[in-house]
N, C-alpha and C positions, 0 to 999 in steps of 0.2 A: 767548333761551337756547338752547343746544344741545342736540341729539336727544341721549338718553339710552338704553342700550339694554337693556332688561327681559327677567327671567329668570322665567317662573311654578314657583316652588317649596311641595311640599307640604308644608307642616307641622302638626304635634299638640304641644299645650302639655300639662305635666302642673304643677299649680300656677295661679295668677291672674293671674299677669306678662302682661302684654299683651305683642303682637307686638314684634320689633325695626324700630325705625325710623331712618331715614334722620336727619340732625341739621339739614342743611341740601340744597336741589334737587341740588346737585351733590357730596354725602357721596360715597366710595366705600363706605366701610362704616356697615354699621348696629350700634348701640347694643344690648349684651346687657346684660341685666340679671339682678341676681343674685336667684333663688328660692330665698329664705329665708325661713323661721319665724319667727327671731328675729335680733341682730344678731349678727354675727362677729368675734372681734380676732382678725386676725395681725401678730406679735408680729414687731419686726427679726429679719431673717435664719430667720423662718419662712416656709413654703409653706401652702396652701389650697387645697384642691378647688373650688369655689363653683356648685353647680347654676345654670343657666338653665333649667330644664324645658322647651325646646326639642328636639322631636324631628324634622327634616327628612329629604325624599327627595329628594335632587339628582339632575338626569340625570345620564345618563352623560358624559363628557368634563369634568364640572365638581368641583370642591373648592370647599368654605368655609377661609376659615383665620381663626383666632382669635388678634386684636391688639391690644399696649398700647392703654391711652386716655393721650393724650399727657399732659395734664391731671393725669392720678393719676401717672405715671411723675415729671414735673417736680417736683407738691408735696409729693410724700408717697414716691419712690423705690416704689409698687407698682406692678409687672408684669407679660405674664403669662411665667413663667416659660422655658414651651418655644416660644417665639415665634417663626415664627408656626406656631401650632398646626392643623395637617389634620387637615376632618372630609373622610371619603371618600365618595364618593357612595354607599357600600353600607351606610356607618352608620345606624343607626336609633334607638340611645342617645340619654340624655341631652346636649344640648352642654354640658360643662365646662368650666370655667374655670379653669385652674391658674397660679394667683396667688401670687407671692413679692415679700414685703415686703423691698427695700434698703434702704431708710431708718434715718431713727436714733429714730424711735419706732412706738409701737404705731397700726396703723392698725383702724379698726373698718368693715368690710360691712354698708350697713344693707339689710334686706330694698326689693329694689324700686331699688336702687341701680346705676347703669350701671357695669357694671366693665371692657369689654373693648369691643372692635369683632369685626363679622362680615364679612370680605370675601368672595363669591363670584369664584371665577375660571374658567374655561377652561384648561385643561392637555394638552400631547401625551404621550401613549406613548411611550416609546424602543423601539425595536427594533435590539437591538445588531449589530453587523458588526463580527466580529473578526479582527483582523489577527495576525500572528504578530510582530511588533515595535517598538516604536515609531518606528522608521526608514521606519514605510511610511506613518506619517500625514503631512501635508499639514504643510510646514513653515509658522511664521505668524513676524511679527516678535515678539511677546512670549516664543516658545519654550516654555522650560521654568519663566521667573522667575515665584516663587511669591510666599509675603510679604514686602512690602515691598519688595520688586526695584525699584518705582520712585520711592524716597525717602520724605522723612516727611514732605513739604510738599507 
């Protein structure tokens, strides 16, 4: 198998939810589960908060971001809605989960139930350099073409 390369990240649970885990040796993301009391329906075309009672300290230079689970997307049209969602490394909150049901019926949260993935990544800084026109950036072959400039096949 291939080296994989590990991030030691501090975290505090508030709730019973065990840690997020990995699904299989080479997951990118791990498994959030939803910390609830009891079970939740949201309802087509509703939104949901959904506690994980996870609270992390990421270094610096790293974001979490919070993703569909392919799985609930396919069967059931739930989401999470601002996908992918950044926790920032200066967060210390609870991780949420903001889940919207597309579907055509009522989906139920049960406590203890994986709702979303956690990916950790590495991100740069921009530090902008401003030019006085667009004439002075560096031409490329794509140019200016935005959506769809290169057909629908």
């Amino acid at each position: 198998m291939s080296e994989v390369n590990e991030l030691r990240v501090r975290v505090a649970r508030s709730g019973v939810m065990a840690l997020p885990e990995y699904a299989t040796p080479l997951s990118a993301g791990l498994d959030l589960r939803a910390n609830l009391e009891r079970p939740t329906v949201i309802e087509p075309g509703a939104r949901a908060l959904i506690p994980t009672g996870l609270h992390i300290e990421l270094p610096a230079g790293f974001e979490a971001q919070v993703r569909p689970r392919s799985g609930l997307a396919y069967k059931h049209g739930l989401t999470v809605l601002n996908a992918p969602g950044t926790i920032d490394a200066d967060y210390r909150g609870d991780i949420g989960v903001l889940l919207i049901n597309l579907g055509q019926a009522a989906f139920t949260i049960e406590p203890g139930e994986r709702i979303a993935q956690l990916v950790v990544a590495p991100f740069t800084r921009v530090q902008w350099v401003p030019v006085e026109d667009t004439a002075e950036l560096a031409l490329s072959e794509r140019g200016a073409g935005g959506f769809g400039h290169t057909g629908t096949s």
